[in-house]
N, C-alpha and C positions, 0 to 999 in steps of 0.2 A: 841430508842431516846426519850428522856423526850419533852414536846411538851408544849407550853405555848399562851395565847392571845396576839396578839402585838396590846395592849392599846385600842381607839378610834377603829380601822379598824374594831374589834370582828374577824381577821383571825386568826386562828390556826397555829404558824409556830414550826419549831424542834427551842430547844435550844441552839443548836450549828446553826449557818446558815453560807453561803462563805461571803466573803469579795471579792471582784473580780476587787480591782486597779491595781492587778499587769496582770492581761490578758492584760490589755491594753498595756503593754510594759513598765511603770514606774518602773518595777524593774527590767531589764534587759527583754531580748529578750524572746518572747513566743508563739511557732508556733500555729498555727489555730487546726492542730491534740492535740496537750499537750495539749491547753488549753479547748477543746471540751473532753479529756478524763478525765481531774480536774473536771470538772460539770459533768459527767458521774458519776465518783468515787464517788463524795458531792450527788447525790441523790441516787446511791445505797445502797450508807451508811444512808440515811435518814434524808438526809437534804434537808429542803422546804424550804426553805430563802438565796435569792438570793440579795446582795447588789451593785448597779453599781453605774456610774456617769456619764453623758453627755461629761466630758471631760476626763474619765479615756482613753488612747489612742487616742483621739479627736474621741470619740463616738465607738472603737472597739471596750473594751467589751460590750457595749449592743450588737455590731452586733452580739455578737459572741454567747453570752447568748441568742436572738433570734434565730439565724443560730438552735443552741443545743434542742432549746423548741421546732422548729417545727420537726426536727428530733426525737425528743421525747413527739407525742405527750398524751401519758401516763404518762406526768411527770406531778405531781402537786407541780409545784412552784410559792411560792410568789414574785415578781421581785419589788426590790424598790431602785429607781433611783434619781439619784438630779438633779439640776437644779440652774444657776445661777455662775456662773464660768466662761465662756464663752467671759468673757470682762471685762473692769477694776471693780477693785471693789469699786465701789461710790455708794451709794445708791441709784440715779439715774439712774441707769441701771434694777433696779430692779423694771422694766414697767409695765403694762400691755403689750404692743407689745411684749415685749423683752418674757416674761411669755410664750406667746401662741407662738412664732417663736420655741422655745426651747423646749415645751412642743411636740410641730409637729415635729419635728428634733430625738426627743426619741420615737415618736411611730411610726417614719417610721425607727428607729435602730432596735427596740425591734421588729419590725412585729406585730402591736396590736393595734389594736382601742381604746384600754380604758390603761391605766397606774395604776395599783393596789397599788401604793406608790411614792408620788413626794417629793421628802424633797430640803429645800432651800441648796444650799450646802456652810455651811456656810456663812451666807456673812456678810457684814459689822455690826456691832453691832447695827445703828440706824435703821435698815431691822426692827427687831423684833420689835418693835414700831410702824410702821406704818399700822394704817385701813386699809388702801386701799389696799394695798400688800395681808391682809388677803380675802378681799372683792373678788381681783381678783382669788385667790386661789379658795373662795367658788364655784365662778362664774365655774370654769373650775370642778368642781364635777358638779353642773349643768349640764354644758352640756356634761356632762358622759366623757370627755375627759381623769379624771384622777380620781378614786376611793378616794381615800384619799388623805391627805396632813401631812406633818410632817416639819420637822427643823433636822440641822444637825451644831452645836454648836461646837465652840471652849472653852466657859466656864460655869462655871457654871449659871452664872448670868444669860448668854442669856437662857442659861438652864430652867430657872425660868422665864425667860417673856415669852417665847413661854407658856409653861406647861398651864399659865395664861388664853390663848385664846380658846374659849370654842370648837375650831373647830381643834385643832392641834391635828393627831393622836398620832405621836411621836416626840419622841427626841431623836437625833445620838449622844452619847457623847463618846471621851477619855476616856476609863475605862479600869484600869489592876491593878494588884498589888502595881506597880508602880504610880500610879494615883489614890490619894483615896478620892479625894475632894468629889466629886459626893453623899459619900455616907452621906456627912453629910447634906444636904440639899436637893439635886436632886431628889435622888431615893424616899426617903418618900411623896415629893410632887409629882410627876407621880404615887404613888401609890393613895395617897389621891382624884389625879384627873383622874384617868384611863385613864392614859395616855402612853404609851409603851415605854418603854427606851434599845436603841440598843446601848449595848456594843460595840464601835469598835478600834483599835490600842488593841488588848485584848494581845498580846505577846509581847507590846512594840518594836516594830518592830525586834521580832524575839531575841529578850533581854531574855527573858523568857522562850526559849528553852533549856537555858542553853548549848548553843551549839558555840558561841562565846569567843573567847579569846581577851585582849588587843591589839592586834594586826592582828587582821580579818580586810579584804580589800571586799570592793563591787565594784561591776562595775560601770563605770563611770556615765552610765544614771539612775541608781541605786538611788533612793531619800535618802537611808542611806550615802552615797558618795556625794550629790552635797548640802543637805539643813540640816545637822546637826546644822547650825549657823541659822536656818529660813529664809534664804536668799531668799527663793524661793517663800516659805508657810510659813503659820505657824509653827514655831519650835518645837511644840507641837505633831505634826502627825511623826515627827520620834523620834524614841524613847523615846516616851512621853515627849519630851523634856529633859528628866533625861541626865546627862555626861555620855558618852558612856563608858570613864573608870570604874566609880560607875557601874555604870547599870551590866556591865559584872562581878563584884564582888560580887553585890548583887543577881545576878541572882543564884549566886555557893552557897549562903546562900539558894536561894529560893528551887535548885536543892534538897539540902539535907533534908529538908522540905518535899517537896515532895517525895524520897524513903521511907523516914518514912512511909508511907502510901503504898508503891509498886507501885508509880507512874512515868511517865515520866512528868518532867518540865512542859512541855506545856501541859498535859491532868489538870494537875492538876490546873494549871493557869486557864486553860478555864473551866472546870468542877466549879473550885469556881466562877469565873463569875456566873456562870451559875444559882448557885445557893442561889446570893442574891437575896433577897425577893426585887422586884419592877423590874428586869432583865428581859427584854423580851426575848431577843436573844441576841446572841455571834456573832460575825463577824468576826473570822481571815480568812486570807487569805490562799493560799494553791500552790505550783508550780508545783506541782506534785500528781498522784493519791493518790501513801503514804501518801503524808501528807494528804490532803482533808481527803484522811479516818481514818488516825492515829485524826484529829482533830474531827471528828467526835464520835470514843471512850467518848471524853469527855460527850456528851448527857445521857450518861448512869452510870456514877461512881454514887456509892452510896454518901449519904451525907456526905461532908468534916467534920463538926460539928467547934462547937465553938471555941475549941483551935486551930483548925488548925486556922481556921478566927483571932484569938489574932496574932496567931504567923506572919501573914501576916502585920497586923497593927502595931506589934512592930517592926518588921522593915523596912519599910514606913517611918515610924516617926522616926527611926533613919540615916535612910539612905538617904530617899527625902522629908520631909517634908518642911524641912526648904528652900529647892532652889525650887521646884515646887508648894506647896499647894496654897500658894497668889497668884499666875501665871494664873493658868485657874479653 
């Protein structure tokens, strides 16, 4: 597994790391055993980077990703968590009280005194703007509560006010195939300012497996089944936002793409993640041991090179430029 800096923190984490919303039960049902042998599977295969949320499950999977870490404790993982979701979203909410309630609430999930990664989880867009939001942030490295701090964006822009603050480790952005805004602006500036950029939606929610047809159904509590319109969330976190008919078409484009090379869809999806320059880590998700491990492959493909990267950008720009790029 290829191994990289994530930004600001100076940790060492794998390439590929989990994505861990769907433990929580946002994509259908996910017993306490499956989801403890997915993180089993994710570090045998050599993955250090563990991404959660305060609200994924209303705080499961940290428990569960804690539950696994003291069970294992010869696993060296990075665990990085968000914060901020937990109430409406007005900028207002985004306190100091609210800070340190929620920050205490993840390290009694996670079993841990200190927090090795807090990121805001997305929130309102006039968030990034405000001192005192960052002040308090500082304030909670201070008092060792929480190692670092990062952002976890819906667009570019905010992408770029965070990057701006001299104290932000990272930034969580929308990044696939399917999403290529990032790379015109985003990634150069995280690299200019070392600052760690985590890939996540990296399969467009499972788009990029090449494994859906126009007529695949999900389970009702399923976020691909109830917030395709953004109704919920942002429209963006499923499937990139892209039209789920497109995306399934384009994915058969991507599909062929990728054998050229002896790849399956999704290695090769995530392996080129993987391997733009400013990419800290990859973050798909996984519901199964297969897959954690089959996603894990991806850490180790040799380099895609240039044309495979053209042929990704030609069709982007044929396919979703025009209905996603001005979007986020």
């Amino acid at each position: 597994m290829k191994t990289s800096t994530l930004g600001r923190t100076g940790a060492t984490v794998s390439a590929i790391g989990l994505g861990t919303w769907q433990l929580g039960a946002d994509w259908g049902d996910v017993s306490e055993a499956d989801a403890h042998a997915v993180l089993d599977a994710a570090v045998e295969s050599g993955v250090t980077m563990f991404d959660t949320a305060d609200v994924y499950g209303d705080g499961r999977s940290e428990q569960l990703i804690g539950q696994y870490l003291r069970q294992r404790p010869d696993a060296t993982v990075f665990v990085a968590t968000k914060m901020g979701r937990r109430l409406p979203q007005v900028p207002e909410n985004y306190s100091t009280e609210n800070f340190r309630a929620w920050n205490e609430r993840s390290l009694k999930n996670l079993g841990v005194e200190t927090l090795d990664l807090v990121q805001l989880h997305c929130p309102p867009t006039p968030v990034y703007s405000i001192d005192r939001v960052y002040d308090d942030l500082d304030q909670l490295v201070a008092e060792g509560k929480i190692r670092h701090y990062g952002v976890s964006v819906e667009t570019s822009a905010e992408a770029l006010t965070a990057i701006a603050r001299p104290n932000v480790a990272s930034v969580q952005i929308v990044l696939n195939a399917f999403r290529l805004k990032p790379l015109d602006e985003v990634l150069p500036a995280a690299i200019a300012a070392g600052v760690g950029i985590i890939a996540r939606v990296p399969l467009a929610s499972g788009l990029l497996s090449g494994k859906y047809a126009k007529d695949t159904t999900f389970a009702e509590n399923d976020h691909r089944t109830y917030n395709r319109d953004g109704s919920h969330f942002d429209q963006g976190e499923t499937f990139a936002g892209v039209d789920f008919a497109t995306g399934v078409e384009a994915a058969q484009e991507f599909s062929a793409l990728a054998a050229e090379h002896g790849l399956e869809p999704a290695t090769a999806a995530l392996a080129w993640l993987a391997q733009l320059p400013g990419v800290s880590t990859v973050i798909p998700g996984a519901r199964s041991p297969e897959q954690a491990r089959a996603n894990a492959t991806a850490g180790e493909v040799a380099e895609l090179g240039p044309e495979f990267h053209a042929r990704v950008v030609e069709l982007y720009d044929r396919r979703f430029r025009a209905a996603v790029h001005e979007r986020w």
